[in-house]
N, C-alpha and C positions, 0 to 999 in steps of 0.2 A: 668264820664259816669254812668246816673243809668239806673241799666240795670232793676231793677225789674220794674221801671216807664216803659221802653221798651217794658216789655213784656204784663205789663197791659192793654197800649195803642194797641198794638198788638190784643189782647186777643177782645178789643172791637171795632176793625175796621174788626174784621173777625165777630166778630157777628152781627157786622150790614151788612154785605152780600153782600162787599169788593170782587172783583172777585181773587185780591192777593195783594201784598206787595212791593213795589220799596224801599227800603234802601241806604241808602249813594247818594241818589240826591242830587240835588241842592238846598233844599230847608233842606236837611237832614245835614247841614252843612256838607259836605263829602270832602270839603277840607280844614276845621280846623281839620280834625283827623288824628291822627297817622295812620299808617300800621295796627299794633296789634289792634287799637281801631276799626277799620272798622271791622276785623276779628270777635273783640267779638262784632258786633254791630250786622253783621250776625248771627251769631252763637244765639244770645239772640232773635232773631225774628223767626228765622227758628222753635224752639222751639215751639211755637204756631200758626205759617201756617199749618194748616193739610193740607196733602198729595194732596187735589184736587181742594188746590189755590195754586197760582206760587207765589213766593220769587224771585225777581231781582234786582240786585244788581249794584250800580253804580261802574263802573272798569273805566273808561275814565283818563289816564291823558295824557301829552305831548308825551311822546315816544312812540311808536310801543313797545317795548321792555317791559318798565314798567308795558303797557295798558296791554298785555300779562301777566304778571309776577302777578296783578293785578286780572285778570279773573281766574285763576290759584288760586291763593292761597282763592277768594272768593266762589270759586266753592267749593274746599273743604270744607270751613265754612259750605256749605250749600247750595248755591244759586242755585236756577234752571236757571237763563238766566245773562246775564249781559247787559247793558244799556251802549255804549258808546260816551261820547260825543265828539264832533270834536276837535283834538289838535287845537290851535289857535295862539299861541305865535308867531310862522313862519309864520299866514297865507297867510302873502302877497307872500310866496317863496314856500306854497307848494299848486301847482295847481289841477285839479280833477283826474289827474294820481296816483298823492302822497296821494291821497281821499282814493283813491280805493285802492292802494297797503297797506297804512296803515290800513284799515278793512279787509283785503283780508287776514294781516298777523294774526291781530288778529282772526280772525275765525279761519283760521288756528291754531292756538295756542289754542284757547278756549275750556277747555270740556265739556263746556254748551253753550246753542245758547245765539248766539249774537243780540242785541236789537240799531239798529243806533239811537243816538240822536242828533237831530237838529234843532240847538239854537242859530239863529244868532245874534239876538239882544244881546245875552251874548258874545257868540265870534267873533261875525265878519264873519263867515265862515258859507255858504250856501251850503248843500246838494242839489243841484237840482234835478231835475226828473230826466232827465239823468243819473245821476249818481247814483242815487238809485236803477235806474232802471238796471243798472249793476251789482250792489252789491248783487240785491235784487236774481240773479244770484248762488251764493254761498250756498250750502247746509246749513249751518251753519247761516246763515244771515237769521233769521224768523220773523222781523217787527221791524218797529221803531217808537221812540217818535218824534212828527212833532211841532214843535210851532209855527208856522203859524195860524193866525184869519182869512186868507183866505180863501174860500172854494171852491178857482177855487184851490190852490195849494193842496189840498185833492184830488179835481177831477184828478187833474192829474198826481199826484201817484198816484190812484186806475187804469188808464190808463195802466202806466206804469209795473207794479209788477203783480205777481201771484197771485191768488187767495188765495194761504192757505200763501201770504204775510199779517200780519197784522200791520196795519197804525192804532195810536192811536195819538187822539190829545193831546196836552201836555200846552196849554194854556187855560184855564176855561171860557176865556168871548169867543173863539171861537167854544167851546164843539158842539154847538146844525149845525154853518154851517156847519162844518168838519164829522158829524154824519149823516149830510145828503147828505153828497158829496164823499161820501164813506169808513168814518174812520171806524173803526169797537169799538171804545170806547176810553178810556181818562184816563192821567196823569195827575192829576193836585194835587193842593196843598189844596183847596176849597175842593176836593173829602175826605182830612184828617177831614177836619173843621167841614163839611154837608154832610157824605157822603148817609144818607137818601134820603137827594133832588135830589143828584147827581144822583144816581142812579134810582131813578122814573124818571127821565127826560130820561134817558134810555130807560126806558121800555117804554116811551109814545111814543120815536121817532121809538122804533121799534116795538110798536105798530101800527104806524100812525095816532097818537095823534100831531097832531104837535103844535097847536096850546097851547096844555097843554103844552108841551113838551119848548115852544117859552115861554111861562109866567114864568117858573121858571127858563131860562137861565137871562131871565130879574130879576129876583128877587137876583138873587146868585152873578150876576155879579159887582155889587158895593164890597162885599167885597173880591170878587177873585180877582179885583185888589188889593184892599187894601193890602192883606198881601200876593201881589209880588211885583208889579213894584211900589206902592204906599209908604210902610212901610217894603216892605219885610219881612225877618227869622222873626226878632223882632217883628213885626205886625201878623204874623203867630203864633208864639209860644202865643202870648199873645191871640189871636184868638182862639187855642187851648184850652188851658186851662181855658176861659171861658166858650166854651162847655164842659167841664168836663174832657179833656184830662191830662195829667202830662207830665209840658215839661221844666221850668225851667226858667232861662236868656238863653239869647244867648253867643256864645262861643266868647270873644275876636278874633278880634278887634271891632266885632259886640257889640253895645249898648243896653242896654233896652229901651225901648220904653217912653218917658214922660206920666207924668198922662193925658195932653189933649190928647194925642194920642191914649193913652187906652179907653181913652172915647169915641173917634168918633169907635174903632174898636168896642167898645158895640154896639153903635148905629145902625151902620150897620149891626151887627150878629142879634139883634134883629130884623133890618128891614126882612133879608133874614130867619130868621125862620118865618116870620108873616103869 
């Protein structure tokens, strides 16, 4: 792990005007790391978040117990919230009772608020409105990541939840319906890559600029698949570090990318800077 690489790439996603930090996502390889490595992965990002952007940290794993034990020992590093995604390995056996009692414990356990993630495509397991809208219930429960390209399923968590609830999109080609269907902004992995465009496409749709705002979801979106569902980490890191980031190989059993593969992810970055 380098961590000075960490703190660099840190140091220029706050200065490019980065609202805060998510660490140990899924995109963060957060489940090739040890315990102790997530700890100093926090601890080395924390360092360069000043105080008046958030640090949040992925805690999500299979147990209740863990997922606590997890939020816990990240909080200490440093983290202001924690990000958790839905256990999945059971999901056929635990229904939206066992949804809710397992974020219900975690918050409980949590010393920093909790952030639900919902990622069905990866797990299988669907947060409904419903169910959020229960959660959303919980002092400790202050918003979650949605990955949904729909932006009826935005409208209807904004439906559902409080108003100081906040809903951020977590999928890049759906940023621009979900921003207007009531997220209040975005997780995404493109946000690492571009996060200049990302964020004017912010400001346009909460300007009401829409149409600006619709030209650069169009332009961004070719490689926001690419280096997720297209190429994934590998497609991403190498993504990265064509804009100028440090990031490395990917961590076994993940591969590097082939030369033609590296080529089309050029292509594409150049298309979406044009």
């Amino acid at each position: 792990m380098d961590v000075v690489a960490i703190r660099s790439n840190v140091r220029k996603w706050i200065g490019a005007g980065l609202g805060g930090i998510v660490a140990l996502g899924t995109n963060g390889e957060a489940p090739l790391l040890d315990d102790d490595e997530s700890e100093r992965v926090i601890e080395a990002v924390r360092t360069d978040v000043p105080p008046d952007r958030v640090l949040v940290a992925g805690a999500g794993h299979e147990s209740t117990r863990a997922t606590v034990a997890a939020a816990r020992r990240l909080a200490a590093a440093g983290a202001d919230a924690v990000l958790v995604k839905t256990p999945y390995t059971y999901r056929n056996h635990v229904p939206p009772a066992g949804l809710i009692a397992h974020y219900t414990a975690v918050a409980d356990g949590s010393p920093v608020p909790v952030l639900l993630y919902n990622f069905p495509a990866s797990t299988g397991v669907n947060l409904t409105p419903d169910t959020v809208g229960a959660l959303a219930r919980h002092p400790n429960i202050v918003g979650m990541k949605e990955t949904s390209t729909d932006g009826a399923q935005f409208a209807d968590l904004a439906a559902v939840v409080p108003a100081d609830f906040t809903v951020l999109c977590g999928s890049a080609p759906g940023v621009f319906a979900a921003l207007c269907a009531g997220a209040k902004g975005a997780i995404t992995a493109i946000s690492a890559v571009l996060p200049g465009p990302c964020l004017e496409m912010l400001d346009h749709i909460r300007g009401g600029r829409y149409d600006a705002a619709l030209a650069i979801q169009h332009r961004i979106t070719p490689l926001a698949r690419a280096v997720t569902t297209g190429f994934g980490i590998p497609g991403l890191k190498v993504a990265l570090e064509m804009a100028g980031f440090t990031c490395g190989d990917p961590r076994p059993p993940l591969l590097p990318l082939p030369d033609e593969a590296r080529e089309r992810i050029r292509t594409l970055l150049h298309a979406a800077c044009a």
